[in-house]
LUMPATI-985448 format. One record per residue (C-alpha): x, y, z; residue number from 1. Coordinates in steps of 0.05 Angstrom, whole numbers, padded with zeros to 5 digits, always signed. Layout:
REM residues N
<site><u>X</u><v>Y</v><w>Z</w><seq>NUM</seq></site>
...
//
This chain:
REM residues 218
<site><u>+02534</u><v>+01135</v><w>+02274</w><seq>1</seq></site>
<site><u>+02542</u><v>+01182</v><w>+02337</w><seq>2</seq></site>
<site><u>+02617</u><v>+01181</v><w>+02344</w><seq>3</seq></site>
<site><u>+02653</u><v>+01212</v><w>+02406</w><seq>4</seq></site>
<site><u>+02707</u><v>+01265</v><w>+02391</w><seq>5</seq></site>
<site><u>+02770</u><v>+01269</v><w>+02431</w><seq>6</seq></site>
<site><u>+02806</u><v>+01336</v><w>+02399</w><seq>7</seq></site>
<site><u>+02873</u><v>+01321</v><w>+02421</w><seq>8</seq></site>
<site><u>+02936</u><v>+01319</v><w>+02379</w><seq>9</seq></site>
<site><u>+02937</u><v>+01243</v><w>+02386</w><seq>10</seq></site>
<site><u>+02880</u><v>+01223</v><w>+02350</w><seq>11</seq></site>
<site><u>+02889</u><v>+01272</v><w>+02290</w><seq>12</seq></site>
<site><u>+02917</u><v>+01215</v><w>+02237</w><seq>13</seq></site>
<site><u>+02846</u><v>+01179</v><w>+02252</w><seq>14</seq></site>
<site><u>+02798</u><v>+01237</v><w>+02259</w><seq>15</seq></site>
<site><u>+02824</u><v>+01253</v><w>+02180</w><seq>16</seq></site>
<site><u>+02820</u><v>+01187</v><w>+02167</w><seq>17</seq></site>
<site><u>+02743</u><v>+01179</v><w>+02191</w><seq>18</seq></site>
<site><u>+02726</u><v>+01241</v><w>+02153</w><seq>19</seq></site>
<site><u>+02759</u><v>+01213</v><w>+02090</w><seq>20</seq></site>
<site><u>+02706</u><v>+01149</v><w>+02107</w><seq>21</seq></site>
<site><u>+02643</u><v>+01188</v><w>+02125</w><seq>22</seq></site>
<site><u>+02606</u><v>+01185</v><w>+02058</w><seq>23</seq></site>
<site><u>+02560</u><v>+01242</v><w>+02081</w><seq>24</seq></site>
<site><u>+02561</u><v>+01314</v><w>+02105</w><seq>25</seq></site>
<site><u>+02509</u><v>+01299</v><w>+02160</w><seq>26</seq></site>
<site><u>+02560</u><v>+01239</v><w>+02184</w><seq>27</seq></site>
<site><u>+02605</u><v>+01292</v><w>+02190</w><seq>28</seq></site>
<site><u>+02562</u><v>+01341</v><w>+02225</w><seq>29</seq></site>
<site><u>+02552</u><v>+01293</v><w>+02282</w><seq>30</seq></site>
<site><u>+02631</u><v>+01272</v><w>+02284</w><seq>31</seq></site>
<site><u>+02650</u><v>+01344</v><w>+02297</w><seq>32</seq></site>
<site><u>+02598</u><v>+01355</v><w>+02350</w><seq>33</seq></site>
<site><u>+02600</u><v>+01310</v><w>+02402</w><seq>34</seq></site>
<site><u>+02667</u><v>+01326</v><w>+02425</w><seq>35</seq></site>
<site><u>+02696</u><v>+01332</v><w>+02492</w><seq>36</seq></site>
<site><u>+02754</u><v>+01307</v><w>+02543</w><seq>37</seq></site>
<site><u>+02773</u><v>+01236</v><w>+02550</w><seq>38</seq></site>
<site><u>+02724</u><v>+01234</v><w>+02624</w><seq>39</seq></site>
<site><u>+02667</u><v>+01266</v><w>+02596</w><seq>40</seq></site>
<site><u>+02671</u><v>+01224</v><w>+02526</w><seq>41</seq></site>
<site><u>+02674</u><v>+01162</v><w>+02578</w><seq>42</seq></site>
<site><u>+02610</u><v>+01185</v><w>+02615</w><seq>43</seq></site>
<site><u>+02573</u><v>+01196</v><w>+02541</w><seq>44</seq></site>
<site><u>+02589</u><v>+01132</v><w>+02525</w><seq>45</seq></site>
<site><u>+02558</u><v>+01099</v><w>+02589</w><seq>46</seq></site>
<site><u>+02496</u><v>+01138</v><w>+02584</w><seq>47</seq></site>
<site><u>+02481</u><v>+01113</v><w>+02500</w><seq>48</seq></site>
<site><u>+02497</u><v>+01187</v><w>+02482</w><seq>49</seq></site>
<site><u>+02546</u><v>+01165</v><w>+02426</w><seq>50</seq></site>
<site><u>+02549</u><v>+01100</v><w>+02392</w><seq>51</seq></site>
<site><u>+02630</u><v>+01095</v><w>+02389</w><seq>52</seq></site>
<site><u>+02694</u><v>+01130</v><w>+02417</w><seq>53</seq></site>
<site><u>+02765</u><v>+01123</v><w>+02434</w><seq>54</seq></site>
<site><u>+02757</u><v>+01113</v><w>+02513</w><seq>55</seq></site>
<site><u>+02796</u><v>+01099</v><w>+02571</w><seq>56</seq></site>
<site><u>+02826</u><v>+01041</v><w>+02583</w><seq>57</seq></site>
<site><u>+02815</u><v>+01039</v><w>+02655</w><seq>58</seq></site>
<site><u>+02735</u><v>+01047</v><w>+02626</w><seq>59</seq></site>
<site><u>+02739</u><v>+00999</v><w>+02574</w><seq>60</seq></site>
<site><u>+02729</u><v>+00928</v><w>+02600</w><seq>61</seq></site>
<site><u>+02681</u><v>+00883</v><w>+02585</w><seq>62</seq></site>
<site><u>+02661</u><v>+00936</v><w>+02531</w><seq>63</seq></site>
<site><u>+02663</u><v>+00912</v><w>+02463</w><seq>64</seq></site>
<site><u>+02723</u><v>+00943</v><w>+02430</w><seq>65</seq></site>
<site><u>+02765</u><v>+00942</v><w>+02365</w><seq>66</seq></site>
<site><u>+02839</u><v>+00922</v><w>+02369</w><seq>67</seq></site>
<site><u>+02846</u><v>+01007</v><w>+02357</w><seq>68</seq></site>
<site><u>+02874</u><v>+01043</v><w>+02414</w><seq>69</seq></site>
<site><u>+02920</u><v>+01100</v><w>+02435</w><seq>70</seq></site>
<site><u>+02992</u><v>+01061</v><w>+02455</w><seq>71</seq></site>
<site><u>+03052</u><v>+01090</v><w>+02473</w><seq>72</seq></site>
<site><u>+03104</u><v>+01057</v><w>+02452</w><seq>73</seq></site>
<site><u>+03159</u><v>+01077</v><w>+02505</w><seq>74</seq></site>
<site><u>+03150</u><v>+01150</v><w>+02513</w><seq>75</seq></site>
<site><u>+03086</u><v>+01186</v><w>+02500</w><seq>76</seq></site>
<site><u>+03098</u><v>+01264</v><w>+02532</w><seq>77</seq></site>
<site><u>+03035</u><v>+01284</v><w>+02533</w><seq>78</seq></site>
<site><u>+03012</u><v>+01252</v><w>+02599</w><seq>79</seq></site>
<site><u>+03054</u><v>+01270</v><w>+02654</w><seq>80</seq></site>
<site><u>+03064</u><v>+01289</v><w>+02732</w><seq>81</seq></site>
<site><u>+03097</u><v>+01348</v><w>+02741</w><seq>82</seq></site>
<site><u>+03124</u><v>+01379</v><w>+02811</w><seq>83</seq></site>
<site><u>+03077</u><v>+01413</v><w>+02859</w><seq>84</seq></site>
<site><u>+03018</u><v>+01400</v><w>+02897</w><seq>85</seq></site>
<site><u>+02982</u><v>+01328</v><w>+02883</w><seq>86</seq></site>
<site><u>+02930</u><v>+01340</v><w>+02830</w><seq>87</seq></site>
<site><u>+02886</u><v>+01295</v><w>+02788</w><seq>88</seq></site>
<site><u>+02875</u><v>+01318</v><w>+02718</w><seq>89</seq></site>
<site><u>+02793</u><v>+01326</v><w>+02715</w><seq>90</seq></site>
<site><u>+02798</u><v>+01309</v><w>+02639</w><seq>91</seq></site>
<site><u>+02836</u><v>+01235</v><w>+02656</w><seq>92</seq></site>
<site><u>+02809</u><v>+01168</v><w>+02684</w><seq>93</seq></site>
<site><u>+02860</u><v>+01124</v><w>+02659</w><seq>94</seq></site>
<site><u>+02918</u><v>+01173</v><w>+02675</w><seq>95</seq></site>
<site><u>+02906</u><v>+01184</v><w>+02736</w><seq>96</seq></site>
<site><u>+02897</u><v>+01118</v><w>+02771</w><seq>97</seq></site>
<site><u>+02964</u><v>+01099</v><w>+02725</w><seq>98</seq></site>
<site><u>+03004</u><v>+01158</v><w>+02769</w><seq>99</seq></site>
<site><u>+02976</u><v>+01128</v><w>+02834</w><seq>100</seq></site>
<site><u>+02993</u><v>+01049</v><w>+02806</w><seq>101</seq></site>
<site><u>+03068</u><v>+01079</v><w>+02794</w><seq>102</seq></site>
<site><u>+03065</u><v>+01114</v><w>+02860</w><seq>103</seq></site>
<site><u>+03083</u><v>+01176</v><w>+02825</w><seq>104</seq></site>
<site><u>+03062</u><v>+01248</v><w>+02868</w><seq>105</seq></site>
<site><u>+03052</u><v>+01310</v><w>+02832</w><seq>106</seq></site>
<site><u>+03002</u><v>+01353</v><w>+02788</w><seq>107</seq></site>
<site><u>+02986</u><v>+01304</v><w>+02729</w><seq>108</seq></site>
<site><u>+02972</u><v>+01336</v><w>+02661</w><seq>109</seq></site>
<site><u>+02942</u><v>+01298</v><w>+02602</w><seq>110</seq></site>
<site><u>+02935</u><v>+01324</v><w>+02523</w><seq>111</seq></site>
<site><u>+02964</u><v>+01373</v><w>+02490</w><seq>112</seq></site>
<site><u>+02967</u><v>+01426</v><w>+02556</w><seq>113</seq></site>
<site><u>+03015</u><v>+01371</v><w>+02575</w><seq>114</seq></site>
<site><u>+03050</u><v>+01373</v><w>+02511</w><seq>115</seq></site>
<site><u>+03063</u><v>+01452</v><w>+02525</w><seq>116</seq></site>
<site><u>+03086</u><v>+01433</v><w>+02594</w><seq>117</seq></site>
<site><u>+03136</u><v>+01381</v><w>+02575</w><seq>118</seq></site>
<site><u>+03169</u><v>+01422</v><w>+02520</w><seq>119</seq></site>
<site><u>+03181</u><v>+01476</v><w>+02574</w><seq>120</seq></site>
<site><u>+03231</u><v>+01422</v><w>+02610</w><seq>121</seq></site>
<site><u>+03196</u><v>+01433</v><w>+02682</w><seq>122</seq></site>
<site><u>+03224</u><v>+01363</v><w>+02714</w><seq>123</seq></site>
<site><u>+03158</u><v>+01333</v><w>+02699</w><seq>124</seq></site>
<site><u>+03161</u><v>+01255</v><w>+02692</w><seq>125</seq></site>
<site><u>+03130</u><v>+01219</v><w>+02630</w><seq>126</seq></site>
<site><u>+03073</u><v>+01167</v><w>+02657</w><seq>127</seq></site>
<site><u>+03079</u><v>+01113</v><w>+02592</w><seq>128</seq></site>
<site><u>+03155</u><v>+01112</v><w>+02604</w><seq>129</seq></site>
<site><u>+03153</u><v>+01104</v><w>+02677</w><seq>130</seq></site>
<site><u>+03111</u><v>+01043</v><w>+02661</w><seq>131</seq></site>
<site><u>+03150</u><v>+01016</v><w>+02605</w><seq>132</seq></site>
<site><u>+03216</u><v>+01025</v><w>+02645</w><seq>133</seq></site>
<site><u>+03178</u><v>+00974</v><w>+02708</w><seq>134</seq></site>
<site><u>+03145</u><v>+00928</v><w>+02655</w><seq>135</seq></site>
<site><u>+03187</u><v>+00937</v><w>+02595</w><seq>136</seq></site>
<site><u>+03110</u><v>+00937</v><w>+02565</w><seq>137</seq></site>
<site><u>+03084</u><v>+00988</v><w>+02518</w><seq>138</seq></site>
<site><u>+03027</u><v>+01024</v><w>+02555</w><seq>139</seq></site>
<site><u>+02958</u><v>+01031</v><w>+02521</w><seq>140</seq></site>
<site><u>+02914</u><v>+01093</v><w>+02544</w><seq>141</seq></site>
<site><u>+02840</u><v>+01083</v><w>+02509</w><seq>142</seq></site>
<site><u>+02808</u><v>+01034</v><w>+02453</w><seq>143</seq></site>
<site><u>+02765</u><v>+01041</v><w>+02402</w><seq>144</seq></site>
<site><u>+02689</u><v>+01017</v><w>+02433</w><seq>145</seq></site>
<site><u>+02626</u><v>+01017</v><w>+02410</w><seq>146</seq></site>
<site><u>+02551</u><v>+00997</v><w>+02421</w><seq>147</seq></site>
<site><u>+02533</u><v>+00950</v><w>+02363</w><seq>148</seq></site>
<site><u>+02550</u><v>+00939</v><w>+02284</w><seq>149</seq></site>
<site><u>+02609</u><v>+00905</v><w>+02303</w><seq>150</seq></site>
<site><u>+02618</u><v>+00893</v><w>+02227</w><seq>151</seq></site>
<site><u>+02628</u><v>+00967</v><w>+02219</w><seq>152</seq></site>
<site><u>+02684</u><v>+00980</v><w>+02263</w><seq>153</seq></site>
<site><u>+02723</u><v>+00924</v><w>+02259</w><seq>154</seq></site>
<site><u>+02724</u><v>+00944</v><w>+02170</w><seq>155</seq></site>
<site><u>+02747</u><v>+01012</v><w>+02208</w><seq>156</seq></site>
<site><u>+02798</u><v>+00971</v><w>+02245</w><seq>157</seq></site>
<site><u>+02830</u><v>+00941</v><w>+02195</w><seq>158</seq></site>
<site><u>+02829</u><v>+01003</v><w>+02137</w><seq>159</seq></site>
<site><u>+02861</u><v>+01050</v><w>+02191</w><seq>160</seq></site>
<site><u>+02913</u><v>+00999</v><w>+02209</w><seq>161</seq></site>
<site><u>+02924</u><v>+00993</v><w>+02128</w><seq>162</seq></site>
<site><u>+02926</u><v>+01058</v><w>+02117</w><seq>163</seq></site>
<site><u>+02985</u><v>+01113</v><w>+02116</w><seq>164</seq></site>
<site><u>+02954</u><v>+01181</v><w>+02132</w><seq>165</seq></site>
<site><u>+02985</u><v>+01243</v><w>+02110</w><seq>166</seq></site>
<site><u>+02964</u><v>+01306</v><w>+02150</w><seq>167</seq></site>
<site><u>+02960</u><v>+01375</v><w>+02113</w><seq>168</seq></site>
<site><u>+03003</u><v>+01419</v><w>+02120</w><seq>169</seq></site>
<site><u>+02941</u><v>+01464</v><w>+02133</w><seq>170</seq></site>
<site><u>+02922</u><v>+01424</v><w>+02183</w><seq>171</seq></site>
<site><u>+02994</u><v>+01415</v><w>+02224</w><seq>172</seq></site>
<site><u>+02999</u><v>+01494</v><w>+02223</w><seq>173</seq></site>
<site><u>+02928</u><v>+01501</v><w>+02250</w><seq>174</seq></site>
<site><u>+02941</u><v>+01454</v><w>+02311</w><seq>175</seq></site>
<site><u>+03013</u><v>+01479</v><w>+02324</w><seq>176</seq></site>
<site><u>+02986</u><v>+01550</v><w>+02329</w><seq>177</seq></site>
<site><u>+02931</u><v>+01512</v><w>+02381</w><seq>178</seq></site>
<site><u>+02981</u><v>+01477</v><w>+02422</w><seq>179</seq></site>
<site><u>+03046</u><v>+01528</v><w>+02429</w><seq>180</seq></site>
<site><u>+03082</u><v>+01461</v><w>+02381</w><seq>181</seq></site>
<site><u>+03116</u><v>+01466</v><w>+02319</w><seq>182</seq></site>
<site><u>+03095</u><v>+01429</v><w>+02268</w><seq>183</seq></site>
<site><u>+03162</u><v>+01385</v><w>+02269</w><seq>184</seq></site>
<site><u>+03146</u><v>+01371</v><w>+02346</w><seq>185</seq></site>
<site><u>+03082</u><v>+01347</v><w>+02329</w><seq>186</seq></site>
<site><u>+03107</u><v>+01301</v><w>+02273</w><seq>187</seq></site>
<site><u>+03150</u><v>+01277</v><w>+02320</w><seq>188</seq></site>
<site><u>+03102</u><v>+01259</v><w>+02384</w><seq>189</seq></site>
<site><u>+03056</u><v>+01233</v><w>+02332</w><seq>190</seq></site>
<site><u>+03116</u><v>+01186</v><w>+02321</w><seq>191</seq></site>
<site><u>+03116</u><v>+01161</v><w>+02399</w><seq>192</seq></site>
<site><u>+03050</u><v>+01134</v><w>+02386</w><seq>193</seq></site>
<site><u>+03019</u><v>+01067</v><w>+02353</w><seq>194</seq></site>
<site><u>+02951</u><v>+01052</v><w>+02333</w><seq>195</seq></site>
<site><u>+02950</u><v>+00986</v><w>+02342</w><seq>196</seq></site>
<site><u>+02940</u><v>+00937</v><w>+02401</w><seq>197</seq></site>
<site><u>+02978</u><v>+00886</v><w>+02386</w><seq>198</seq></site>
<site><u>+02998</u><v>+00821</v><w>+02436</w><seq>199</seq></site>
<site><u>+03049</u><v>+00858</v><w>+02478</w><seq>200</seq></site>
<site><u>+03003</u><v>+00913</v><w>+02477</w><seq>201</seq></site>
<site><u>+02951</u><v>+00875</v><w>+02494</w><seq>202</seq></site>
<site><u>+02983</u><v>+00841</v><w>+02553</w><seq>203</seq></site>
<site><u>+03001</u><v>+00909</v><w>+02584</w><seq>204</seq></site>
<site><u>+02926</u><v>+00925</v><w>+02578</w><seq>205</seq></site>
<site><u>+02903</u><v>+00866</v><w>+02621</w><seq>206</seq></site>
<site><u>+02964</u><v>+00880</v><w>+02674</w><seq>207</seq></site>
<site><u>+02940</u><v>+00950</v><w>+02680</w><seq>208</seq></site>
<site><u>+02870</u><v>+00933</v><w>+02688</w><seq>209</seq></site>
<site><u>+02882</u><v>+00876</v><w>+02742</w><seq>210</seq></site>
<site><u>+02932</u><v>+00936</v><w>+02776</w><seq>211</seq></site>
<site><u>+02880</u><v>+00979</v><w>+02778</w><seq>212</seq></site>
<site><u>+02828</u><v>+00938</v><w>+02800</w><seq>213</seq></site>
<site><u>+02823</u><v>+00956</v><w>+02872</w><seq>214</seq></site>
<site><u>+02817</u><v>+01027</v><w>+02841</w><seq>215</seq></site>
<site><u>+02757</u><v>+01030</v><w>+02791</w><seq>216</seq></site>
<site><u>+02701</u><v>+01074</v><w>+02817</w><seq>217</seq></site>
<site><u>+02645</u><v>+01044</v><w>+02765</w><seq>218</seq></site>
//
């Protein structure tokens, strides 16, 4: 299993999940490197590079997918559009085309850079609440794909969705050093978030991708 890596804050509960899952240090190996941004996982996935990944919404149709995904719930501060000359976030598909959907003009920051941004109270306006606050819908940034052995990530599916993860307190310190956070802020954006994509979810997905339409580039 070649799985894509995403190393932001938001899919830390899963990554120590899939670790705890991987029965082998080689599995492991290959988890830690393919890593990269959200646009370049998306583009590894196209090409057969990896086998599965947490990618962009906006990329994720007609792509066989788990009910797994990144939703925010109402508020999700770490994609955002701050003040200042218009600017697309290179790492972001999804994000960006959102922004232009809300008709909402500024520098847009995704990740944890954005999560340093927002703390720093610089005006910037949160993406997933703007949308929530239009469609009273939570909003649902990337899903769970993959290739084949759909048998294998649906049992993935539905042990992450059973399971309560506890993150170290190794860990927390390690990524709050990372990301200018404390490790309370980071329990708490974790918070913002659910893992599942469930009917409301769901229909916000299918809004957002019919929105967007006129918009896809692939």
């Amino acid at each position: 299993m070649i799985f894509g890596k995403i190393d932001y804050i938001n899919l830390l509960p899963f990554y120590i999940f899939l670790k705890r899952e991987l029965k082998n240090s080689s599995d492991r190996a290959v988890l830690e490197h393919k890593k990269g941004v959200p646009s370049k996982i998306n583009k590894d996935f196209k090409k057969g590079k990896i086998d599965a990944a947490f990618i962009s919404s906006i990329f994720s149709k007609n792509r066989k997918c788990t009910n797994l995904g990144i939703v925010a719930k109402k508020e999700i501060l770490s994609v955002i559009v701050c003040p200042g000359k218009e600017k697309e976030d290179i790492e972001s598909n999804t994000s960006n085309i959102l922004a232009k959907i809300l008709e909402i003009k500024g520098e847009i920051l995704i990740g944890d850079k954005a999560l340093k941004r927002y703390k720093e109270g610089k005006d910037c306006v949160d993406l997933a609440y703007e949308w929530y606050k239009r469609y009273k819908l939570p909003f649902v940034f990337a899903r769970l794909c993959y290739k084949k052995n759909t048998k294998l990530y649906k049992n993935i599916e539905k042990k992450f969705l059973n399971s309560h993860i506890k993150i170290p307190n190794y860990i927390l310190k390690r990524y709050a050093i990372r990301s200018g956070l404390t490790q309370k802020e980071i329990l708490h954006y974790l918070s913002l978030i659910s893992y599942e994509i469930d009917k409301k979810a769901s229909i916000s997905l299918k809004k957002f991708i019919r929105l967007s339409k006129k918009r896809l580039k692939w």
